[in-house]
N, C-alpha and C positions, 0 to 999 in steps of 0.2 A: 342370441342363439335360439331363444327360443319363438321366436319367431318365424327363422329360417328351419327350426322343426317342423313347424306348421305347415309353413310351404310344400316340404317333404310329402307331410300327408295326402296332402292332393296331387302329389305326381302324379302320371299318368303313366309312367314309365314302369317298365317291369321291377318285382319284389326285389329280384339282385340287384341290381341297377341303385332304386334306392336306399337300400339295405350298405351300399359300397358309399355311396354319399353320407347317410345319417353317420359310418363310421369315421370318415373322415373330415366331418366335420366336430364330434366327441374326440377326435383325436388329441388336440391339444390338450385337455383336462383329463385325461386319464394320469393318475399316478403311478398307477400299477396294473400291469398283464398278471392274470392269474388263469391257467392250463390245470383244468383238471383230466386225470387220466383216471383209466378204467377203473381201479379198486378206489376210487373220491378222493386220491390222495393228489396235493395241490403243488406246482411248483412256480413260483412267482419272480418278476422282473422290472426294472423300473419302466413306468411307462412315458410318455412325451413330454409330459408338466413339470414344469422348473419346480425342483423341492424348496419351496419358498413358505416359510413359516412365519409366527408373531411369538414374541414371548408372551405368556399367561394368557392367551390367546388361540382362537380355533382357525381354522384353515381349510376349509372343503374342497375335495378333491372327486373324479370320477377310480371308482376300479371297472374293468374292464375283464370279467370273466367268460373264459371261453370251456365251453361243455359238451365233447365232441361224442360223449354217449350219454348223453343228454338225461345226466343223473338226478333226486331228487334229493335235496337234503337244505340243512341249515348253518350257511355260511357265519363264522367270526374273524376275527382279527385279533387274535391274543398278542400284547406287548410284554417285548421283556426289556419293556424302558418304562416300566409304570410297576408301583408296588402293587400287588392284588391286595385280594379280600378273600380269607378262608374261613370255615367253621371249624371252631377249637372245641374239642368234646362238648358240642354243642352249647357252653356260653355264651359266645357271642361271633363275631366278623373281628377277624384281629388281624392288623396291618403285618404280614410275612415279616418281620424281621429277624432273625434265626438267632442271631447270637451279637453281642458285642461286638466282636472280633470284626466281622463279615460289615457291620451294619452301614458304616457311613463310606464304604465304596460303593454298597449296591445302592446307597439314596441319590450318589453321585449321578449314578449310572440310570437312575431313573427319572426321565427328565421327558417322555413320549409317553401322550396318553393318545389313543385311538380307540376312534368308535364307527362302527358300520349304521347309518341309516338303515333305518327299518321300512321297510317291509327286509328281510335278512335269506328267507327262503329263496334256493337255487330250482326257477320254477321247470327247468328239464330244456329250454329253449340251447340252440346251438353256442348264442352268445348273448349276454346280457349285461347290464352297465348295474354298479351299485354304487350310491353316495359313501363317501369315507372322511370323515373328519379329525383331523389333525390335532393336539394342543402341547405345545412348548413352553416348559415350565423355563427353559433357558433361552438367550439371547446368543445372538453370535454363530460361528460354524461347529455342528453336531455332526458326529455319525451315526446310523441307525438301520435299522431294519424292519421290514414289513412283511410278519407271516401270515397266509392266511389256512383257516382249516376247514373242512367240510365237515359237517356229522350225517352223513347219510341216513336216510328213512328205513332201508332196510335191514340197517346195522342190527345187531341184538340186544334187547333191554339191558340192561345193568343195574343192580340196586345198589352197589357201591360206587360205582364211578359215572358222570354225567354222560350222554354223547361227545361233548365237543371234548371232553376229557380222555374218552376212547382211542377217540379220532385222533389228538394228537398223540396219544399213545404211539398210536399206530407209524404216522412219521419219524418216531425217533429212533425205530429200529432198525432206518437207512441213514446213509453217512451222506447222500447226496444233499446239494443245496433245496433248500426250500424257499426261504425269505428272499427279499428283494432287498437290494442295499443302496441305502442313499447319504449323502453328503447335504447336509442340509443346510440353508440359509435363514436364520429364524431373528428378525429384525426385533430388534431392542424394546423395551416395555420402560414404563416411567412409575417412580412411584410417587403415588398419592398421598399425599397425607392430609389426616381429616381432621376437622377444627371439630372437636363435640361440645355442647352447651347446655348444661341445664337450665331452665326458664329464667334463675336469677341471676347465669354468665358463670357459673362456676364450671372447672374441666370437671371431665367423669369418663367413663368406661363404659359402651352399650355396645348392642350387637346389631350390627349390620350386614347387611342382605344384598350382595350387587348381583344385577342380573342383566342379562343382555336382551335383544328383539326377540330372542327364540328362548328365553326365560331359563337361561342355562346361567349356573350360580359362579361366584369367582369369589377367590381363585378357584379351580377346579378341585371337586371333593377328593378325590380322585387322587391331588396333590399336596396332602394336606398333613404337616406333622404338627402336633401340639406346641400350639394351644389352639390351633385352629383343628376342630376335630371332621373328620370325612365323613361323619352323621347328621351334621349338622350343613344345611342351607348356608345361615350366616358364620360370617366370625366375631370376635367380641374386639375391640380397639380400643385404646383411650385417646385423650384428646394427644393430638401429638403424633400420633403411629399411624404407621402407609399399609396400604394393601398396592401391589404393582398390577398395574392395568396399563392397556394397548390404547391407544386413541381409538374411539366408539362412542355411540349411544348407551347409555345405561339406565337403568333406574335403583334408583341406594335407598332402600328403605331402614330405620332404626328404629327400634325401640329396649326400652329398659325395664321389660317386665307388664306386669299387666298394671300397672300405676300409671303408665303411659299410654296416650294414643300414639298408636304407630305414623312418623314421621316418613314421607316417599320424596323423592324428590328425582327428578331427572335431571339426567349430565352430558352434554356432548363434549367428552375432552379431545382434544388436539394434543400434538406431538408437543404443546408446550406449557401443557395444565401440571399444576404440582400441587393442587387443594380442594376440599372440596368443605364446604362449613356446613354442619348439619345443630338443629335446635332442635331439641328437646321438645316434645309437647305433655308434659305432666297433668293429670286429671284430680290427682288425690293423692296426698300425703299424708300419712295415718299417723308419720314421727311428730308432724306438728301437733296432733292430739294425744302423743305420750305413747302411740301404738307401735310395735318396734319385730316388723317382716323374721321370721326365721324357716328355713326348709330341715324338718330335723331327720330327712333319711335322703342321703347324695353319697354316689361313690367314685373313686378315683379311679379303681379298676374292676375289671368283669363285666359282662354283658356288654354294650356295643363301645365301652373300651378297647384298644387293643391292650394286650398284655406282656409282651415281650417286646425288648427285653427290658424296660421297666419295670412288669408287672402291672402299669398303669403309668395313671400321669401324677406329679409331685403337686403340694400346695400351690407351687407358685404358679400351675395353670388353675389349680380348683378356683383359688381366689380370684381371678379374671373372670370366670363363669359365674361364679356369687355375687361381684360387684358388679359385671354387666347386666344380670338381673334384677339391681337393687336392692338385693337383699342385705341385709343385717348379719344375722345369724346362718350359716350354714355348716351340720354336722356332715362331716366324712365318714364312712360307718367302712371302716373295715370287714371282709366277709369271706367265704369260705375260699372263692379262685384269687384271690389275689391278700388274703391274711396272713401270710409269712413275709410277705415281701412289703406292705402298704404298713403293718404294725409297726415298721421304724418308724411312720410319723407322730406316731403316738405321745402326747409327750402331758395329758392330763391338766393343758388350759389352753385355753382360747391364742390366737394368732393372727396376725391379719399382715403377712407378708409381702414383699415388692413381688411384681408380678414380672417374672424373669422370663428370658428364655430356659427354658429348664435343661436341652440339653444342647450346650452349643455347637459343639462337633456335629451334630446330626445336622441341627436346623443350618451351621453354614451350610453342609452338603445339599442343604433343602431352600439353598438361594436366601435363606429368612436372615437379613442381614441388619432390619431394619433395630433400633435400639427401643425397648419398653421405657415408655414417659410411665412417671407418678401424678397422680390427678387430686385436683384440689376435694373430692368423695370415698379417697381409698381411706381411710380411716374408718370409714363409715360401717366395713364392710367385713365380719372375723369367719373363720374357722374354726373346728372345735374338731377334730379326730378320735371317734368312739369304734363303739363295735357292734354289727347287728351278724345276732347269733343264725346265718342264713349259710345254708351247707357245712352242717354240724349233726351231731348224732341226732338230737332235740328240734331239727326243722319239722319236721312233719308234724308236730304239735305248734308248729305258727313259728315268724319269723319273729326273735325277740330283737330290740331296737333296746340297748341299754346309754341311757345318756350322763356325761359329767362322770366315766370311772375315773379314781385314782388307780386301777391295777386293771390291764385288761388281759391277764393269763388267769385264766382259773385252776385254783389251788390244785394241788399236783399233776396237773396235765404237759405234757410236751410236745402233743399233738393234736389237731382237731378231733382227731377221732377217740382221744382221750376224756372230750367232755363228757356231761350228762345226756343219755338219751333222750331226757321231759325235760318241761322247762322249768318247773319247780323252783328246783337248787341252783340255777342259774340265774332266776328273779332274784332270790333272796341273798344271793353272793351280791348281785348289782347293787340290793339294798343295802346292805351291810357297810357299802362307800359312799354312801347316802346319793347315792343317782337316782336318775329317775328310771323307771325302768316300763318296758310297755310291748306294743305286737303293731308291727309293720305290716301296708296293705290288707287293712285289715277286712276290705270284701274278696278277697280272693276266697275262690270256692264257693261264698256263702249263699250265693243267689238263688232263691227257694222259686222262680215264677212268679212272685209277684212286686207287685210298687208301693203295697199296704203297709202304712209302718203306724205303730210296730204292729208286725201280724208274726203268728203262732205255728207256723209252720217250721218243723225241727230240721235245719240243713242236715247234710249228708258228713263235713268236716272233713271233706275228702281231700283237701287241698292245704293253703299254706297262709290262711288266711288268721284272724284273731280267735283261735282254735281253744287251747288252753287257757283263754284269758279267763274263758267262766268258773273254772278252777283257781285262778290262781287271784280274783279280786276279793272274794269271800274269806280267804286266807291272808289277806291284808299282803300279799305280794306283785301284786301289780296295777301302775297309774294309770295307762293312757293306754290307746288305740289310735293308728294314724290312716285317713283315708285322704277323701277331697281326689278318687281316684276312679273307682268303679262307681256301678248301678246307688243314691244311695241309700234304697231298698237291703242291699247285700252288707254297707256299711254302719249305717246307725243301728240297725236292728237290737242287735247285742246290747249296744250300748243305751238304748231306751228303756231295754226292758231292767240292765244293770242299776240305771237310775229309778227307775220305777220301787224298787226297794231298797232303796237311800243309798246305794253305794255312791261316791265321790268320784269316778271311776273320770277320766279327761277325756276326749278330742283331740287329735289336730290334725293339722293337713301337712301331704309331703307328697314328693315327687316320685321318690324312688330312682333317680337319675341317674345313666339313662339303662337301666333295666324297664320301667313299667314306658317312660317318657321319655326320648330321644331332645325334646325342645329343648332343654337347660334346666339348671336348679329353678325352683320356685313355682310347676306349675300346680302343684298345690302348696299352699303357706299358710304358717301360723302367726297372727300377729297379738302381743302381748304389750299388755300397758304396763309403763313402768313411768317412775320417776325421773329416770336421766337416761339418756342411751345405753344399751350393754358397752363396756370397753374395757380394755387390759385382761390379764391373763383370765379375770375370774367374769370374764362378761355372760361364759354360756351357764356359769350359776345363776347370776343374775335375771339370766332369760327366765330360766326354769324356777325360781322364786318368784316373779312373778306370774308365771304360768300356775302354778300351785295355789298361787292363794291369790290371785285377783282378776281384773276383766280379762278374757282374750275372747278372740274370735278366730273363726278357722274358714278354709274354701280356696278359690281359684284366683282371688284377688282384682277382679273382674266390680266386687260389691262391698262395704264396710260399714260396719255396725259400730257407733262408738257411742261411748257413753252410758254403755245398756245399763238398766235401774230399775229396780222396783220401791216405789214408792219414794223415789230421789234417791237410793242408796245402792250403789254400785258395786256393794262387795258381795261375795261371793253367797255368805251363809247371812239371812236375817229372819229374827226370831219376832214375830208377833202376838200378842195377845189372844186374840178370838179370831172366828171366820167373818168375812167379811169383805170389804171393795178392795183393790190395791190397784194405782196405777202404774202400769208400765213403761216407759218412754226411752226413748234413742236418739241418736240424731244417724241416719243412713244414704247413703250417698253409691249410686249406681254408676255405671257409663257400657251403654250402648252403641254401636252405628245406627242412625236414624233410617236406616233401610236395615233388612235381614239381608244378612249374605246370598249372594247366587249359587243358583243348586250346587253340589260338586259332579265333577266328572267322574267317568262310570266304576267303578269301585274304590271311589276316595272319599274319606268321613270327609262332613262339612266342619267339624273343630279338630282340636287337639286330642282329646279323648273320644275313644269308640263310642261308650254309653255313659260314660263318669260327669265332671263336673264341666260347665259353662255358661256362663251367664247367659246366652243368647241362647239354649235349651229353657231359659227362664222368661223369654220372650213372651207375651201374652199376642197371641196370636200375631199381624203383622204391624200391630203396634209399638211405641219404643217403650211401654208401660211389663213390669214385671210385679210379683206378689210377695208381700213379706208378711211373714206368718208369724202370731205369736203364740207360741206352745205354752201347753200344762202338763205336764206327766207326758209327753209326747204325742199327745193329739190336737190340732188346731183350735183355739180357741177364739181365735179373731182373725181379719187379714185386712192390708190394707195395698191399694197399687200405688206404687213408686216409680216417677217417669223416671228413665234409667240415661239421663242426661250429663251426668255426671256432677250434678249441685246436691249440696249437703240438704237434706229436709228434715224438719222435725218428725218425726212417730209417738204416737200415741195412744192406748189400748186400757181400758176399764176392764178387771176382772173380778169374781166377786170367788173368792177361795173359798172352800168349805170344808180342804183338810188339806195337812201340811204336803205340800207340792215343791217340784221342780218348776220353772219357768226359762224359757231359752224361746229367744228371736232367728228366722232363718229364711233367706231367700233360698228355697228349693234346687238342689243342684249348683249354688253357688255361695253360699256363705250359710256359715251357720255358728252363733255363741254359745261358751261354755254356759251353762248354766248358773241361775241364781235360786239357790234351797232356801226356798220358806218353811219354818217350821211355827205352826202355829199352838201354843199355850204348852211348849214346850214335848209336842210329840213328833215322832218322826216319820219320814218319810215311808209312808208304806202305802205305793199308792197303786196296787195293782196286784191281786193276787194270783191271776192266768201270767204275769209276768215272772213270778219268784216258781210255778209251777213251769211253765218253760224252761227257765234255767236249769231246775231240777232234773227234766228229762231229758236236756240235752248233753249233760253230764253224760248219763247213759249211752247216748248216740255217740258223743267224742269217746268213751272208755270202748267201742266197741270197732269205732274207726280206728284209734290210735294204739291202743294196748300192744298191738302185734308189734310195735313198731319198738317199744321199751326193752332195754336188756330184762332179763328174767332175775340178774343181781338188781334189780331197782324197781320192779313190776308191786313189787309187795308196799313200798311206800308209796311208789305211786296211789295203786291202790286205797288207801288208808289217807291221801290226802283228796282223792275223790269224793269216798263219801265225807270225807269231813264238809267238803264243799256241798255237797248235797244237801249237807243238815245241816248246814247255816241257811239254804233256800226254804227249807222245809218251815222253819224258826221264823221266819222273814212271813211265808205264807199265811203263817197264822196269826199273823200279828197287822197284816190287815186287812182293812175295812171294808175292800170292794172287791168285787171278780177284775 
């Protein structure tokens, strides 16, 4: 055809003339006549092309629009055989499903996804052709329909309702036909099932990625109920389990987390492939060295969840996304849009469930017929359902991340909005069950302009970041801060200066999943050494005892630090003598691509994170060489480069102490260790006095951001446990040695 277009071109013949040939030669490939009349409203008919479809498969078609007052606007194709995507008080994009009742005839009933080729604008011409692409989530004979809508240019803005919302508004207040109705023939699809492998042959659970020539994902997002979610590119499979596909070219890529190089492989299946065997390629296993992956802030519903009428999705999809990312440990943190409905899973220990279909009646409506395998790594792999205090009276003073409760209703309350306004009495309820208790995302807000750390500049606390936490560590009510997420200018800051005047105060890395991170659990993780794998009910104690009292390291999982030591001694607190040499050492272990990635296209980040963590931001220029730094009090005190090949290397670093100090190892933007406190001849950590004076003044800057926000019944303790925090800073100041 497209050739005898060409020919076209150089007719010599008059404009109608060729004008009467180009359309009947476009004749056969139109699917649909669409007429628009005077006011842009459209009325549609089947056009010449056999409605011939592929199951889980697209189909392109011509439409053929005619514009006889030759309007301007912007043509769609809305289906009412495809579930949409709406904004729910602005949470997130939640899958329409309305009620129980309703839900699995309308899943039935959606089985046509349609998309108009872009360029989409109607550019005023008499008649013009647009691409229309088809995809059938079913096999067999369908019926359906094809509307299309115009949103005219001249229409009038709206700040509640979009144009093409308008517009069909506008259609629905006539009873005549609008859509085009077809009887469809959508040939049969095969499923595949995939052999997975970890390097030593065991099955496992990852996520895969099929994509087609025109780099369109499958199944279609579009078509997608849990545990495959419409956010996500990939889906998660274990060995054993199908995805249905059409005979084509494909490319399937896998991986499991960033411990893996990503596995691609190409497929041309025919109408009689039923497998496809994918290996593993593993760089680094940190369980071999006792180190044991956890994500401690992931949630089931909210944000680009849908929420109804689940309210989210159950354990037995969470667990498929935790073990396809190889993680270990993964908290469920309950939270403010989906906390009455998700606290049933609550149950105050660890789990690591068969990974089901969670709701069968839907997923049969949704074709999903295929049966979940059990894999020889699903043990590997728990859940732990907590609560992060996030749309609560108390947010605005930081999100709390409370981990390991026995009780997650706080004493007399029966509603959210019955909590604490601060987070004070919320820490110390969490302590009281001996949890751990801490502030999620904790550079949100903080970013002062600069990359200086630690630098002196008082943020503004305007936002939701680790806000109270300066308050509440001085009062021995709070452990940890989680980034591995933003600038980490905006994240460590706090917490350099907290250690700078001996507080014990943790690190770790989280996801936030998918509120900050859409990719899956684990794009940032904590990994903790212990002596046996976490397992059974009490595994996320286990996690968090050794997170308290020994090695961990935290970041993007991209780099890993094990063995970190000073002077041969890996625990957390070592007391010396006098001032003088100490050696440092590690053993550290990078993995780059021996090329930098190619630029992205035109407003797409080149990683996963906007400005946060990634190892390949850790790049030394265009070589495959990165920097590991080794701190004192939080400023560089040595550095050495590490080709980032993914081979374990030794690290090594002379320092000569001259008062009792922190020490922590860090690849900039991708890993970084909890610290090792040297105290030396028995004095403590007081290693920075513009840091204890910092904290002090930022007190004042959070009481003057947040106060408004406290009930005026709790303003007053507030109050009184601010300055107490102040004059523990002030106590700290004077007590040491340096500016």
């Amino acid at each position: 055809m497209t050739s005898q277009l060409a020919k076209l071109a150089d007719d010599t013949q008059t404009d109608a003339v060729r004008s009467a040939k180009v359309e009947e030669l476009l004749r056969p490939y139109v699917l649909a006549d669409v007429q628009i009349d005077e006011r842009g409203l459209t009325a549609s008919t089947p056009g010449a092309a056999p409605p011939r479809l592929v199951q889980h498969g697209w189909r392109s078609f011509l439409v053929r629009v005619v514009n006889p007052h030759r309007l301007l606007g912007d043509l769609s194709a809305p289906s009412n055989h495809v579930l949409g995507l709406v904004d729910h008080h602005s949470h997130a994009a939640r899958i329409t499903l309305h009620d129980t009742l309703t839900v699995v005839p309308r899943i039935e009933g959606s089985w046509l996804q349609v998309k108009l080729a872009g360029p989409t604008d109607v550019s005023g011409l008499d008649v013009e052709y647009k691409v229309i692409s088809l995809y059938s989530r079913d096999g067999g004979s369908r019926s359906g329909e094809l509307t299309f809508v115009l949103a005219v240019e001249e229409a009038m803005e709206s700040l509640t309702r979009p144009p093409f919302a308008k517009a069909g508004q506008r259609m629905r207040f006539e009873s005549r036909q609008y859509a085009a109705m077809f009887d469809f023939d959508c040939l049969p699809a095969r499923d595949i099932r995939f052999d997975i492998r970890e390097p030593d042959g065991t099955s496992t659970v990852a996520a895969l990625t099929v994509r087609d020539s025109q780099r369109r994902a499958y199944p279609s997002k579009a078509m997608r109920l849990a545990p495959d979610m419409f956010f996500h590119d990939h889906v998660y499979r274990a060995t054993g389990e199908v995805i249905t596909l059409p005979a084509g070219q494909y490319e399937i890529s896998a991986r499991r987390g960033p411990e893996y190089r990503e596995v691609r492989v190409e497929v041309d299946l025919s109408a009689e492939s039923e497998a496809v065997t994918i290996e593993l390629d593993r760089w680094a296993d940190p369980a071999a060295h006792g180190y044991y992956s956890g994500d401690p802030h992931i949630h089931a519903g909210g944000c680009s969840h849908y929420s109804v009428p689940s309210e989210g999705v159950t354990p037995e999809t969470m667990i498929r996304h935790v073990r396809g990312e190889g993680l270990w440990m993964g908290s469920v943190l309950t939270w403010g849009p989906c906390y009455y409905h998700q606290k049933q899973f609550f149950s105050g220990s660890s789990i690591s469930p068969r990974a089901e279909l969670e709701y069968p009646a839907m997923q049969q409506a949704q074709g999903m017929t295929w049966d979940p395998q059990d894999t020889d790594r699903d043990s590997q792999s728990l859940l732990r359902y907590d609560l992060e205090v996030s749309g609560f009276p108390s947010s605005h003073s930081g999100h709390v991340i409370l981990l390991g409760l026995t009780d997650q209703d706080y004493p007399g309350t029966q509603l959210i909005e019955d909590w604490p306004s601060w987070n004070l009495p919320v820490m110390r309820w969490g302590h009281a069950q001996n949890a751990l208790v801490g502030y999620a995302h904790c550079g949100s807000g903080l970013s002062v302009g600069t990359e200086e750390l630690p630098n002196y500049v008082i943020p503004g606390f305007q936002s939701i970041g680790s806000n109270e936490i300066i308050v509440d560590v001085p009062l021995g009510a709070a452990d940890f801060q989680c980034g591995a997420e933003f600038a980490p200018a905006a994240e460590l800051n706090i917490w350099y200066h907290l250690l700078n005047v001996g507080y014990r105060t943790l690190m770790l890395g989280e996801t936030d999943y998918p509120c900050i991170y859409d990719d899956g659990p684990g794009v940032g993780r904590t990994y903790v050494r212990l002596a046996e794998p976490p397992q059974g009910e009490q595994a996320l104690e286990a996690w968090l005892g050794g997170l308290k009292d020994g090695p961990s390291y935290f970041g993007d999982g991209r780099s890993h630090v094990y063995d970190f030591a000073v002077d041969g001694d890996t625990g957390r607190e070592l007391a010396i003598d006098a001032p003088g040499p100490v050696r440092v050492t590690a053993s550290v272990a990078a993995w780059l691509p021996e090329q930098p990635p190619a630029p992205p296209g035109p407003g797409q980040p080149v990683y996963s994170a906007p400005v946060g963590w990634h190892l390949e931001r850790s790049r030394i220029g265009r070589s495959r060489n990165v920097l590991v730094e080794v701190l004192v009090n939080g400023v560089p005190a040595g550095a050495q480069e590490l080709l980032a090949d993914g081979n374990e290397r030794p690290i090594e670093f002379d320092l000569d102490l001259e008062r009792s100090s922190w020490i922590a190892l860090r690849i900039l933007r991708s890993v970084h260790t909890q610290p090792i406190f040297v105290e030396i001849a028995g004095q403590p950590i007081r290693a920075s006095r513009r840091s204890a004076q910092w904290l002090h003044d930022s007190v004042d800057a959070l009481w003057k951001a947040k106060s408004g926000f406290i009930r005026e019944t709790e303003r007053s303790a507030a109050r009184e446990a601010y300055d107490a925090a102040q004059a523990a800073y002030l106590v700290r100041r004077d007590e040491c040695e340096v500016d």
